[in-house]
PQR file with spaces between the fields and no chain letter, atoms N, CA, C, O and H, PARSE charges and radii, in Angstrom:
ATOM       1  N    UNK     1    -114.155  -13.567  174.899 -0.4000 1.5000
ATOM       2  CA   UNK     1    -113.348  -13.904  176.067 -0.0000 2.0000
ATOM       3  C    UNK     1    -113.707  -15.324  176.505  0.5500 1.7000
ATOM       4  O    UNK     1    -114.862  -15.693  176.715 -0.5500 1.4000
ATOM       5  N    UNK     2    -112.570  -16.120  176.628 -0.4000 1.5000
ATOM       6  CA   UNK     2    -113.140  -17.754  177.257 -0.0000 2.0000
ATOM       7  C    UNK     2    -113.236  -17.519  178.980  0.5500 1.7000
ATOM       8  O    UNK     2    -112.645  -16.829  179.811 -0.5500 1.4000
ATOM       9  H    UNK     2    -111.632  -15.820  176.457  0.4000 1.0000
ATOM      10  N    UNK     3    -114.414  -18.588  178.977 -0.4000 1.5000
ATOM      11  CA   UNK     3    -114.679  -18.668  180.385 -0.0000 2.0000
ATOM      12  C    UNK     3    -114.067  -19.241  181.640  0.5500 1.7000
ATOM      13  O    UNK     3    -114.282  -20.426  181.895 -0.5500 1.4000
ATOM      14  H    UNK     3    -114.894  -19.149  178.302  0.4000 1.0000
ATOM      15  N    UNK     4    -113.309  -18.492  182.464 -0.4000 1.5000
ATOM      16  CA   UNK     4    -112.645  -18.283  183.609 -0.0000 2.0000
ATOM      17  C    UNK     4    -113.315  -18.638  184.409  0.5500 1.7000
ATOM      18  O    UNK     4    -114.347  -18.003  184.624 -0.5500 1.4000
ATOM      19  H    UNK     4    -113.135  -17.530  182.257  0.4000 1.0000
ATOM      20  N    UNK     5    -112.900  -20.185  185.432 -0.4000 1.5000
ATOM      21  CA   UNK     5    -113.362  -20.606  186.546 -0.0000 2.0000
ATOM      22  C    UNK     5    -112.530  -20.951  187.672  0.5500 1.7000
ATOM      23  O    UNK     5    -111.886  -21.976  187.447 -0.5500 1.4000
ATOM      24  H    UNK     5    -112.061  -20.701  185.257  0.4000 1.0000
ATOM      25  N    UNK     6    -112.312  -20.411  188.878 -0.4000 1.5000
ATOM      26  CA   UNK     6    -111.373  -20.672  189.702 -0.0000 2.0000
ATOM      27  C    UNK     6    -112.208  -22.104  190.458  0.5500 1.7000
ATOM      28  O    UNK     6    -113.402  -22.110  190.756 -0.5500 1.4000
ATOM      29  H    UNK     6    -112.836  -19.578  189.060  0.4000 1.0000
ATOM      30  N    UNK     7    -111.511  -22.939  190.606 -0.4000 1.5000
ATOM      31  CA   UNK     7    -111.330  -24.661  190.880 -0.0000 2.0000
ATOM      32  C    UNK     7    -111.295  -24.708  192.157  0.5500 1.7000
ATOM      33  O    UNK     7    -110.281  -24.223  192.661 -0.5500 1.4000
ATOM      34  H    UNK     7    -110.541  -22.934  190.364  0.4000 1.0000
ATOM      35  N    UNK     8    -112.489  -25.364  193.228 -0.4000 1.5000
ATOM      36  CA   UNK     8    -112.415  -25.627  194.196 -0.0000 2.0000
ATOM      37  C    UNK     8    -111.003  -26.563  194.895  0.5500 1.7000
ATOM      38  O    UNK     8    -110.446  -27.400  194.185 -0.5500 1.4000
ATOM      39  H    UNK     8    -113.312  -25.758  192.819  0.4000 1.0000
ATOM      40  N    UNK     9    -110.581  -26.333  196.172 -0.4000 1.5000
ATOM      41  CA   UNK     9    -109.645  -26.957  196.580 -0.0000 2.0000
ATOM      42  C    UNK     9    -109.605  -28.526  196.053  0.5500 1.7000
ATOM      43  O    UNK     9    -108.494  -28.965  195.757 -0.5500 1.4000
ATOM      44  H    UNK     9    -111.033  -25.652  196.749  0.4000 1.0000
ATOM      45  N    UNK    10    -111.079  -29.645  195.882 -0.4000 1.5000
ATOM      46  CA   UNK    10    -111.539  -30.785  195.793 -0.0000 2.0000
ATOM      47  C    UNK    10    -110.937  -30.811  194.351  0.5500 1.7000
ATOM      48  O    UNK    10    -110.010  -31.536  193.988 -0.5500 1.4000
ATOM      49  H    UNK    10    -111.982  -29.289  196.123  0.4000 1.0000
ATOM      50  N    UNK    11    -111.612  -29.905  193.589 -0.4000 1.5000
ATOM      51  CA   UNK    11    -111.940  -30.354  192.174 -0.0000 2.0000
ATOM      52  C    UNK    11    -110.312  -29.932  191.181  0.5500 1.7000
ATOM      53  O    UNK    11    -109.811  -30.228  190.097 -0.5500 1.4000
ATOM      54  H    UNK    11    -112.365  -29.317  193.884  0.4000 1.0000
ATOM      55  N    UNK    12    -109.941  -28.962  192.551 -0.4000 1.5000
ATOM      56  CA   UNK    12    -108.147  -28.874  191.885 -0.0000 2.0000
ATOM      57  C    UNK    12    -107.274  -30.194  191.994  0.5500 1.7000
ATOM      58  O    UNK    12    -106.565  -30.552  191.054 -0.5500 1.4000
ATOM      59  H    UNK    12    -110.348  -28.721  193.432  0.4000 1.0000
ATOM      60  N    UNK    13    -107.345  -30.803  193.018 -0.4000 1.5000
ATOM      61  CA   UNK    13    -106.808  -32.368  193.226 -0.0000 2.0000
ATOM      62  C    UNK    13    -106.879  -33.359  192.534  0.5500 1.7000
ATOM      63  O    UNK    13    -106.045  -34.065  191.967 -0.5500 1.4000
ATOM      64  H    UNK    13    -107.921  -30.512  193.782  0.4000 1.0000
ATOM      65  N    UNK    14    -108.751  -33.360  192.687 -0.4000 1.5000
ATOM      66  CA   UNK    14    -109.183  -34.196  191.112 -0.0000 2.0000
ATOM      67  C    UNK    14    -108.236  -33.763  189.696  0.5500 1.7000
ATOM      68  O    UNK    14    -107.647  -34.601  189.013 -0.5500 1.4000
ATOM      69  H    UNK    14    -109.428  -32.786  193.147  0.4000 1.0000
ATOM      70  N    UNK    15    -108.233  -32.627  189.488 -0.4000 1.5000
ATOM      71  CA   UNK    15    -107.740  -32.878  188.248 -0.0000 2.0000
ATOM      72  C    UNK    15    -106.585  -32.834  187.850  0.5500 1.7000
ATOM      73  O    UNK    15    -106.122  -33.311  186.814 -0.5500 1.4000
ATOM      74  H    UNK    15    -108.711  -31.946  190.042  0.4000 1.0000
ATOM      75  N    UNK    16    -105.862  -32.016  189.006 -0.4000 1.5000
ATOM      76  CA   UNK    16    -104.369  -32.692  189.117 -0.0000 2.0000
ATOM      77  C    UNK    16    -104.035  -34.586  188.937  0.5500 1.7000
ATOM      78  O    UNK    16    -103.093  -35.021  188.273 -0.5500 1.4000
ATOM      79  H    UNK    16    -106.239  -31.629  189.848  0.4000 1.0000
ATOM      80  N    UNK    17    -104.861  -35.310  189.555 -0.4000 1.5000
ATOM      81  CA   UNK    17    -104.461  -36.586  189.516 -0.0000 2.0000
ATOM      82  C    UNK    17    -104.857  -36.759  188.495  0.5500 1.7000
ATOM      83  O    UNK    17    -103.983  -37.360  187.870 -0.5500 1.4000
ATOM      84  H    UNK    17    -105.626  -34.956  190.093  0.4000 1.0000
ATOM      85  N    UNK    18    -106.008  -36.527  187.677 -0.4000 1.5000
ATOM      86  CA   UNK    18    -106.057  -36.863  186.564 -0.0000 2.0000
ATOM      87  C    UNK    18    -105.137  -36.947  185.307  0.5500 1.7000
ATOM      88  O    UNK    18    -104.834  -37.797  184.470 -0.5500 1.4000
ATOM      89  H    UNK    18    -106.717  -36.038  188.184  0.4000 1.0000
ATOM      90  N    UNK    19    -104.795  -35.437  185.633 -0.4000 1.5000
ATOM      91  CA   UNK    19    -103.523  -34.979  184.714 -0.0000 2.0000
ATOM      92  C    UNK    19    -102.476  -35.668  184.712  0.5500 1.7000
ATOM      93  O    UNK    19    -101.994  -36.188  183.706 -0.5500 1.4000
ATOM      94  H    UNK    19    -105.041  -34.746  186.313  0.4000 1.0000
ATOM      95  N    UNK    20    -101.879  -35.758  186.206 -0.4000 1.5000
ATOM      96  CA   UNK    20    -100.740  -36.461  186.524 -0.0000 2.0000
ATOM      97  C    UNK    20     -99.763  -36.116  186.686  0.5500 1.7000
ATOM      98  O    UNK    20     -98.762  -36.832  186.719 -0.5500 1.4000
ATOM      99  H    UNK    20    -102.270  -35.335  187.024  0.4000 1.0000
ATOM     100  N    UNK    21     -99.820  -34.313  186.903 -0.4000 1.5000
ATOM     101  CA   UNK    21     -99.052  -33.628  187.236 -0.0000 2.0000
ATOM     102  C    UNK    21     -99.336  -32.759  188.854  0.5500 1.7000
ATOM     103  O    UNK    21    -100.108  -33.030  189.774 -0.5500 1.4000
ATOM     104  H    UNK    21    -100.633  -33.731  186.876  0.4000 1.0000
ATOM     105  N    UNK    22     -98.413  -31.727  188.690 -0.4000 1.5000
ATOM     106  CA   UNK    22     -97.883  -30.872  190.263 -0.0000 2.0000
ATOM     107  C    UNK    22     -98.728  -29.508  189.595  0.5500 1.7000
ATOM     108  O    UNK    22     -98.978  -29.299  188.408 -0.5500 1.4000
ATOM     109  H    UNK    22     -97.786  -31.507  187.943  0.4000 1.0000
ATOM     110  N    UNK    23     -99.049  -28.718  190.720 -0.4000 1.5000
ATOM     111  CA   UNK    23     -99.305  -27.561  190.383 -0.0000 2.0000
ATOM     112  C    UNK    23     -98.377  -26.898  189.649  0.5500 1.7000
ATOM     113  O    UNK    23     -98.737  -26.614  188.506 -0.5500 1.4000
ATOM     114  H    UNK    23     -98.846  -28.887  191.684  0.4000 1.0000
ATOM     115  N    UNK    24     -96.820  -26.429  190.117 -0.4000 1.5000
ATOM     116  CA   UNK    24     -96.167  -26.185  189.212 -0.0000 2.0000
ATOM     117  C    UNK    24     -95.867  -26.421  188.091  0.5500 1.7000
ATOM     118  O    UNK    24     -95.154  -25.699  187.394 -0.5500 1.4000
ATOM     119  H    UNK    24     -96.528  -26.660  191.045  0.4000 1.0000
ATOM     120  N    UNK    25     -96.350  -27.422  187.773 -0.4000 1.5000
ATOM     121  CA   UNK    25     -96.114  -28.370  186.569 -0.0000 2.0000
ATOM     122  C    UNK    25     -97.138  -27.603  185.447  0.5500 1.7000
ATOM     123  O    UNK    25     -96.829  -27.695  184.259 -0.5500 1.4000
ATOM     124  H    UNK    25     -96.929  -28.009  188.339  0.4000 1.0000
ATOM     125  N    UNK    26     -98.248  -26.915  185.796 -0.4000 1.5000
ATOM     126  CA   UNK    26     -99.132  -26.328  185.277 -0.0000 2.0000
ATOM     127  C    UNK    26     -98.495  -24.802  184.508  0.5500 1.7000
ATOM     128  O    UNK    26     -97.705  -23.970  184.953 -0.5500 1.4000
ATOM     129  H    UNK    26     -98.499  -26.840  186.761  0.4000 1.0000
ATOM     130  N    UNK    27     -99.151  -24.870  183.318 -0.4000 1.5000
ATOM     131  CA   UNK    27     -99.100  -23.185  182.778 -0.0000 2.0000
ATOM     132  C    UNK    27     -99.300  -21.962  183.499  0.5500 1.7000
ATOM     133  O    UNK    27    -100.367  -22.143  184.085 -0.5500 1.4000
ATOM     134  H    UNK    27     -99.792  -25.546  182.956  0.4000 1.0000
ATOM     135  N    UNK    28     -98.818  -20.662  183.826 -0.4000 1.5000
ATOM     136  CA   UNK    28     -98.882  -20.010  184.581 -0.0000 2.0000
ATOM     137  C    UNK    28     -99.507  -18.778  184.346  0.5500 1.7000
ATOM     138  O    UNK    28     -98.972  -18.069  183.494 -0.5500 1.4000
ATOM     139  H    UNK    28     -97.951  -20.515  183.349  0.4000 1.0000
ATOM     140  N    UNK    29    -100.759  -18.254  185.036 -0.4000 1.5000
ATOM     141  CA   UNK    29    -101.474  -16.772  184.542 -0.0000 2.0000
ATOM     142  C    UNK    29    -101.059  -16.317  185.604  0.5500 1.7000
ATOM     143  O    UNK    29    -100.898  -17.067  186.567 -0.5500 1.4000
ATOM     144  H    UNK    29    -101.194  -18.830  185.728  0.4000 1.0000
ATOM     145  N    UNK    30    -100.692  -14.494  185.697 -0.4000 1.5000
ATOM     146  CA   UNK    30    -100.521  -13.771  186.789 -0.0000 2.0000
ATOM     147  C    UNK    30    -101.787  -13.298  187.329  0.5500 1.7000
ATOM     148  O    UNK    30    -102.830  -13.015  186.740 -0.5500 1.4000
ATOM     149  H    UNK    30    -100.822  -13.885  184.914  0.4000 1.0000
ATOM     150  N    UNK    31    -101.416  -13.261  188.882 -0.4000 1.5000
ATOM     151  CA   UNK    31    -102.261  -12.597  190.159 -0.0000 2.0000
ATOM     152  C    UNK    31    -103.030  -11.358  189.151  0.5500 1.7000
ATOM     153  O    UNK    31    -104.188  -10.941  189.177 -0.5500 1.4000
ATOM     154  H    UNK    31    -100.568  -13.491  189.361  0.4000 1.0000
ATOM     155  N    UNK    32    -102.063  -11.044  188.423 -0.4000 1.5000
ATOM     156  CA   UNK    32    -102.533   -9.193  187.925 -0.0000 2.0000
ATOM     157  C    UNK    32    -103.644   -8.978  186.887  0.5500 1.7000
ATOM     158  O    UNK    32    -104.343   -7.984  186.692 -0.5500 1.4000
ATOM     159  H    UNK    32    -101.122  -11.382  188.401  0.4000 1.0000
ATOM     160  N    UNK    33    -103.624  -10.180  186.269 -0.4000 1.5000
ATOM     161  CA   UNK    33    -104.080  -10.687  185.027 -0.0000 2.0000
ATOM     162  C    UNK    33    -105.733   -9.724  185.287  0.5500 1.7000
ATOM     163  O    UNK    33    -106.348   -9.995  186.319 -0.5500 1.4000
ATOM     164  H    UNK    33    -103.056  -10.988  186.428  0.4000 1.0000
ATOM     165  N    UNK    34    -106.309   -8.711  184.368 -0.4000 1.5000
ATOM     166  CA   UNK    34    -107.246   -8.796  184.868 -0.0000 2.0000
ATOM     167  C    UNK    34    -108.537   -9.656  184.858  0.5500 1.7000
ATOM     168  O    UNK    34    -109.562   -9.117  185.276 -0.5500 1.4000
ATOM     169  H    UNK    34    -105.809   -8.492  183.530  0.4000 1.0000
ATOM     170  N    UNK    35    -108.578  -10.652  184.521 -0.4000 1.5000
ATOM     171  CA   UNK    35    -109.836  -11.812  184.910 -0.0000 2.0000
ATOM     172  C    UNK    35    -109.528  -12.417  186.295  0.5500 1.7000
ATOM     173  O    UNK    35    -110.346  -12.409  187.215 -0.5500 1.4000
ATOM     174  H    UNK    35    -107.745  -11.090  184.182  0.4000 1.0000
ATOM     175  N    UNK    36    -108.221  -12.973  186.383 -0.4000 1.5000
ATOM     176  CA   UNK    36    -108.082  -13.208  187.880 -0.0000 2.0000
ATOM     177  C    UNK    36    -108.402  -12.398  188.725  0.5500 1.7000
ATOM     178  O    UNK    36    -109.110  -12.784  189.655 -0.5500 1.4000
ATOM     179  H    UNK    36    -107.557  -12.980  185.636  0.4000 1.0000
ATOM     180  N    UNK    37    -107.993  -11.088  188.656 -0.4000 1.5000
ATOM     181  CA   UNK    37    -108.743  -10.185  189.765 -0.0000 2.0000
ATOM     182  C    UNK    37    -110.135  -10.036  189.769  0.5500 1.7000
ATOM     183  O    UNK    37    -110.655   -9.677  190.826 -0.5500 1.4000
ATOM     184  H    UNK    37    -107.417  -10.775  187.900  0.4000 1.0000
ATOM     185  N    UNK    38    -110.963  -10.280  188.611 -0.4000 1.5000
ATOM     186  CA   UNK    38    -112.334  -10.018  188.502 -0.0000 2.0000
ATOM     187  C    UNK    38    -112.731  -11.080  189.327  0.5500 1.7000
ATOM     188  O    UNK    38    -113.830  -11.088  189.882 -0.5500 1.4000
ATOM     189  H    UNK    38    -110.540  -10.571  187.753  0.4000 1.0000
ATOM     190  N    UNK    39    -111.773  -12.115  189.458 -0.4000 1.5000
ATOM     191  CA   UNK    39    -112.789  -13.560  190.210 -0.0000 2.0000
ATOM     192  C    UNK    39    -111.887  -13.128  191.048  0.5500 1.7000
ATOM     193  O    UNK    39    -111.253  -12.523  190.184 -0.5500 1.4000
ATOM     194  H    UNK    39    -110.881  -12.108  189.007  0.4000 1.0000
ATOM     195  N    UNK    40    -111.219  -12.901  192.122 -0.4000 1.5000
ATOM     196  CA   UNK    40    -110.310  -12.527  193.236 -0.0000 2.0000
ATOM     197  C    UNK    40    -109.606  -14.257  193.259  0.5500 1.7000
ATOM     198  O    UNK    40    -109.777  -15.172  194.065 -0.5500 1.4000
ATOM     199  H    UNK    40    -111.734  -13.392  192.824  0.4000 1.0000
ATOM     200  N    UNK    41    -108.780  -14.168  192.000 -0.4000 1.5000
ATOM     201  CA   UNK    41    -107.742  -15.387  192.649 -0.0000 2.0000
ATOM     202  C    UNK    41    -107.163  -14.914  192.769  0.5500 1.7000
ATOM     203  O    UNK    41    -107.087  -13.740  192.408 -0.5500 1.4000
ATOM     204  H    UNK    41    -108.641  -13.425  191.346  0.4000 1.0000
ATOM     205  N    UNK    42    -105.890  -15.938  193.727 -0.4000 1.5000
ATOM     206  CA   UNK    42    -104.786  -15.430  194.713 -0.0000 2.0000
ATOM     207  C    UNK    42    -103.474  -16.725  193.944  0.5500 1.7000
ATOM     208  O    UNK    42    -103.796  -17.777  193.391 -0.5500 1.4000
ATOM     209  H    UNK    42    -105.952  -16.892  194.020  0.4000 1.0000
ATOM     210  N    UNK    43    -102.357  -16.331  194.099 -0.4000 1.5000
ATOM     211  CA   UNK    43    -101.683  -17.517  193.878 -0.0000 2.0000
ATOM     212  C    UNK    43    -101.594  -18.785  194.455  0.5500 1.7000
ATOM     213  O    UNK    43    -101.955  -18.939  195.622 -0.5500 1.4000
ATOM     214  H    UNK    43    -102.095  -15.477  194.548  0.4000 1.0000
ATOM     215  N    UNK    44    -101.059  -19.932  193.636 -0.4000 1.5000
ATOM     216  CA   UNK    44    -101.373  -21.276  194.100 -0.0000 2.0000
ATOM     217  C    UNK    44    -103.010  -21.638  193.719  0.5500 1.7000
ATOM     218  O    UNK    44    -103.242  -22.844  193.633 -0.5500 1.4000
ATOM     219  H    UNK    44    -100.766  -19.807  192.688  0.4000 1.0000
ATOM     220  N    UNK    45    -104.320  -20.586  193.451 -0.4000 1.5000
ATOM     221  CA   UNK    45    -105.556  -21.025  192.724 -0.0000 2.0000
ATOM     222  C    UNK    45    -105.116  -21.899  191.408  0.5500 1.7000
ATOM     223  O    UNK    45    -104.003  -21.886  190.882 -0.5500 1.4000
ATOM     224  H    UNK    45    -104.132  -19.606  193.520  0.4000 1.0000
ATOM     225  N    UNK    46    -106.153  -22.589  191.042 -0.4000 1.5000
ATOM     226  CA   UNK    46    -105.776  -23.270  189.859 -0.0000 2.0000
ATOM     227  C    UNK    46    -106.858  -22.812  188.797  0.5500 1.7000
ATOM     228  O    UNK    46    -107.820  -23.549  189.012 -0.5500 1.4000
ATOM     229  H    UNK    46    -107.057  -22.600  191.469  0.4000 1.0000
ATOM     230  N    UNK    47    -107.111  -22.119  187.955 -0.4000 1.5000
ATOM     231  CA   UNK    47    -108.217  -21.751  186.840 -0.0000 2.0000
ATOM     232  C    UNK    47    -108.404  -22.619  185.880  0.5500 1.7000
ATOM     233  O    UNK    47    -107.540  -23.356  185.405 -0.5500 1.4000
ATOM     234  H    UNK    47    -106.329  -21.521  187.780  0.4000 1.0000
ATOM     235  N    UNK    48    -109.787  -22.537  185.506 -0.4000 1.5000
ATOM     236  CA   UNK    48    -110.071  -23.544  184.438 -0.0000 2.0000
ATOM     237  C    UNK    48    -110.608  -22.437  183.018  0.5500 1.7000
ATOM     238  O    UNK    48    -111.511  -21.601  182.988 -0.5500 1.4000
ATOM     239  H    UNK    48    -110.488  -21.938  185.892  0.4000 1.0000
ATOM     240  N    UNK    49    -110.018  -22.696  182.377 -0.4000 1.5000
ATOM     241  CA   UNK    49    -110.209  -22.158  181.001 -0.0000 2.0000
ATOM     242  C    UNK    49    -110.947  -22.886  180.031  0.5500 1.7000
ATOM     243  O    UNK    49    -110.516  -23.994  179.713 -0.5500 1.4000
ATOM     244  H    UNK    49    -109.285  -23.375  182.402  0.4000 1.0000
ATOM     245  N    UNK    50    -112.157  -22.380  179.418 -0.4000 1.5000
ATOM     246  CA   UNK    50    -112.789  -23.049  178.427 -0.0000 2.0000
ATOM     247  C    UNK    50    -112.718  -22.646  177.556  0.5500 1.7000
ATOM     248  O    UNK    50    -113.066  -21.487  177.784 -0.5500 1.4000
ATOM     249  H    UNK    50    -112.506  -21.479  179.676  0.4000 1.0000
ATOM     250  N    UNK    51    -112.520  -22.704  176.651 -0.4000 1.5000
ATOM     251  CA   UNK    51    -112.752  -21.596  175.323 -0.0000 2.0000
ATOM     252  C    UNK    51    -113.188  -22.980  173.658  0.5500 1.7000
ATOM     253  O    UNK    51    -112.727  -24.035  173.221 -0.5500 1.4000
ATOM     254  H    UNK    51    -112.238  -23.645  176.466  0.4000 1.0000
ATOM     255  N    UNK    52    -114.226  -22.084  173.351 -0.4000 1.5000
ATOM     256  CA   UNK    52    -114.356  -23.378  171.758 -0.0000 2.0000
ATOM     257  C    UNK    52    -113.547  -22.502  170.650  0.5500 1.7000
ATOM     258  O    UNK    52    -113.155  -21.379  170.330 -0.5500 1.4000
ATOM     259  H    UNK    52    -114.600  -21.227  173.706  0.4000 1.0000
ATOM     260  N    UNK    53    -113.611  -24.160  170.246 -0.4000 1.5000
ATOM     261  CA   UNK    53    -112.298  -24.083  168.763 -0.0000 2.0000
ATOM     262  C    UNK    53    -113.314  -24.619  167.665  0.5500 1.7000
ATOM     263  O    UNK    53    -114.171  -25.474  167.890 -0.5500 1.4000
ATOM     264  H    UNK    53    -113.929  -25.072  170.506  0.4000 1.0000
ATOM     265  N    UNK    54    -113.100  -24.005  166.470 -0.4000 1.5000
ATOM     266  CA   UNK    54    -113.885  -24.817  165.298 -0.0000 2.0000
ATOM     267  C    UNK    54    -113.377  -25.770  165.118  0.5500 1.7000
ATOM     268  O    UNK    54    -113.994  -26.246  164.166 -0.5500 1.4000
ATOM     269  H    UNK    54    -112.405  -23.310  166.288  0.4000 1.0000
ATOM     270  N    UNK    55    -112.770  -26.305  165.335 -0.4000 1.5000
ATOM     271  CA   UNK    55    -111.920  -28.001  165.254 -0.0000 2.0000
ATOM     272  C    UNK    55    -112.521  -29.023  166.399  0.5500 1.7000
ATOM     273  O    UNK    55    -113.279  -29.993  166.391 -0.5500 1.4000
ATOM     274  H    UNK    55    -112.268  -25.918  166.108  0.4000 1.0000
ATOM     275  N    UNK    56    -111.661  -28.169  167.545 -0.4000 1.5000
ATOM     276  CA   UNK    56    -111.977  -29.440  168.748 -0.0000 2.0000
ATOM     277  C    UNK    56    -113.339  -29.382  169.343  0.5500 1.7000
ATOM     278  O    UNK    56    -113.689  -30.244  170.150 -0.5500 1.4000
ATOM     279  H    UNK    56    -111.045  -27.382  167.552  0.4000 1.0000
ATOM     280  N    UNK    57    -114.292  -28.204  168.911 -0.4000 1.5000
ATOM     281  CA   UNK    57    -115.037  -28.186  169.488 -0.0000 2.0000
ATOM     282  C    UNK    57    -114.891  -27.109  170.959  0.5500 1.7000
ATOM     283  O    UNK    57    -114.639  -25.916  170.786 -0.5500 1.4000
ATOM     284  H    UNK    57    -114.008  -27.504  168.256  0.4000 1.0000
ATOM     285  N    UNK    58    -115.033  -27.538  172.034 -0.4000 1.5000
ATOM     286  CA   UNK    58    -114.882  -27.360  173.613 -0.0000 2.0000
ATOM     287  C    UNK    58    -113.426  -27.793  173.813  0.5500 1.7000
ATOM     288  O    UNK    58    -113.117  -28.981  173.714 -0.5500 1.4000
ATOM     289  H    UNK    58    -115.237  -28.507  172.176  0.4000 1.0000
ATOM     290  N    UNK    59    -112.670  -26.988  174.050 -0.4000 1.5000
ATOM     291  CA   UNK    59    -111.057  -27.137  174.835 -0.0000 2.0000
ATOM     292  C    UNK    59    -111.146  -26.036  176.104  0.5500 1.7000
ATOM     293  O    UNK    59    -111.554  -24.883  176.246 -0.5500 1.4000
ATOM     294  H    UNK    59    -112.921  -26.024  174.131  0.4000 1.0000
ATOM     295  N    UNK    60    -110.380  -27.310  177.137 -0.4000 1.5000
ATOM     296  CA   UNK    60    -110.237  -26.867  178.278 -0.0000 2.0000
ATOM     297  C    UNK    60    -109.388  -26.799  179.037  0.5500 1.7000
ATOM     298  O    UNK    60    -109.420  -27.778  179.783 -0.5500 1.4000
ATOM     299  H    UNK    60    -110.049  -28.246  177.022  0.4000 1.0000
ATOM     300  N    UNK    61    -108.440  -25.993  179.302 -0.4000 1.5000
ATOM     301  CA   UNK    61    -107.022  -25.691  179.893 -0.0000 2.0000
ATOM     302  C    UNK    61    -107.117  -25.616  181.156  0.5500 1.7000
ATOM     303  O    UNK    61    -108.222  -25.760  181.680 -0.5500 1.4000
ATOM     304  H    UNK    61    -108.413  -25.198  178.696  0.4000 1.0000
ATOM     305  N    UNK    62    -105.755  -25.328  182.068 -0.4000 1.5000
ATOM     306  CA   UNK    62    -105.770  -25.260  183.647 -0.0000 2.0000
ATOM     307  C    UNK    62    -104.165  -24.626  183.653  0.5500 1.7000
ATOM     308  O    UNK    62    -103.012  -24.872  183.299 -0.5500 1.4000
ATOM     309  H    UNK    62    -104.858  -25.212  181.643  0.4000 1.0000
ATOM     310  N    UNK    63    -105.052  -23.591  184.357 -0.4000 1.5000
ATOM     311  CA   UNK    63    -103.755  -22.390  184.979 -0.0000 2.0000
ATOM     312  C    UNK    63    -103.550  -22.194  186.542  0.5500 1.7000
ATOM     313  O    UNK    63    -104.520  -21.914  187.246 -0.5500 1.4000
ATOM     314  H    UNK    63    -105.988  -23.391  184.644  0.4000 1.0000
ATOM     315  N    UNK    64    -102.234  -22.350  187.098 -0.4000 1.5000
ATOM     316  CA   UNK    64    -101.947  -21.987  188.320 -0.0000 2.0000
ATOM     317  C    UNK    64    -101.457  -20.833  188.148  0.5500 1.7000
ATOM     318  O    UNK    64    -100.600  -20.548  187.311 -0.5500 1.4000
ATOM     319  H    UNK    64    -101.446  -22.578  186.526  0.4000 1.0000
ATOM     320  N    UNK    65    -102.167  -19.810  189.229 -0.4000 1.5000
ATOM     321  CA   UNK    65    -102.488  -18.325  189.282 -0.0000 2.0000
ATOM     322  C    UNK    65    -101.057  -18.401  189.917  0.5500 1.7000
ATOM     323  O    UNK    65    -100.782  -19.391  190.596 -0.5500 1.4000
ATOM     324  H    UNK    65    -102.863  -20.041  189.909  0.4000 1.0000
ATOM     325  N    UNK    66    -100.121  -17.398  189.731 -0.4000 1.5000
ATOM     326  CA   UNK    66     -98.574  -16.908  190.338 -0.0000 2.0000
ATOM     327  C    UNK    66     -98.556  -15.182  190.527  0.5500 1.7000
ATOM     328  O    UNK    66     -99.019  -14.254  189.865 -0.5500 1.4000
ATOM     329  H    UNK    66    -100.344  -16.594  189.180  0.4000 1.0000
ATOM     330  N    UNK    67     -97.818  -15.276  191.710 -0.4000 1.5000
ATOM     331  CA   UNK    67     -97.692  -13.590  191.983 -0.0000 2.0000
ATOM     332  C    UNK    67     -96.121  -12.892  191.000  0.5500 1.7000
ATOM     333  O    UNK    67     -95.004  -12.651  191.456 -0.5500 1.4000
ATOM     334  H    UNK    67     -97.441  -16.030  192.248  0.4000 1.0000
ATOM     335  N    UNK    68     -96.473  -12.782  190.018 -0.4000 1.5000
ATOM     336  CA   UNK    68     -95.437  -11.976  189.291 -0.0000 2.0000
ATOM     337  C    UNK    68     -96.375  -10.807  188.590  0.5500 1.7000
ATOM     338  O    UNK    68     -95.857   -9.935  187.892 -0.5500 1.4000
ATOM     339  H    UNK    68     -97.381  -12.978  189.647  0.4000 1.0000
């Protein structure tokens, strides 16, 4: 299982600008999902996904949590 981190309000901004995108603009995991519930995100959270690849090494994604 890759490691699931819900993103402080600060460090969601940061990396939005980094990115250069909108929250919506982001890939979408559901409220229901069960890892989101294990960390109690809510929608509009932004998650950080780590997971290693034998290629890239460390890859790291970002999900805005949605209520569907």
């Amino acid at each position: 299982m890759p490691k699931h981190r819900i993103l402080s309000i600060e460090e969601a901004v940061e990396v939005l600008n980094k990115l250069g995108v909108k929250p919506w603009q982001l890939p979408r995991i559901s409220a229901n999902d069960p890892i989101i519930k294990l960390l109690g995100g809510k929608p509009g959270d932004i998650v950080e996904i780590e997971r290693n690849s034998p290629t890239a090494g460390k890859h790291v994604v970002y999900r805005v949590v949605v209520s569907y």
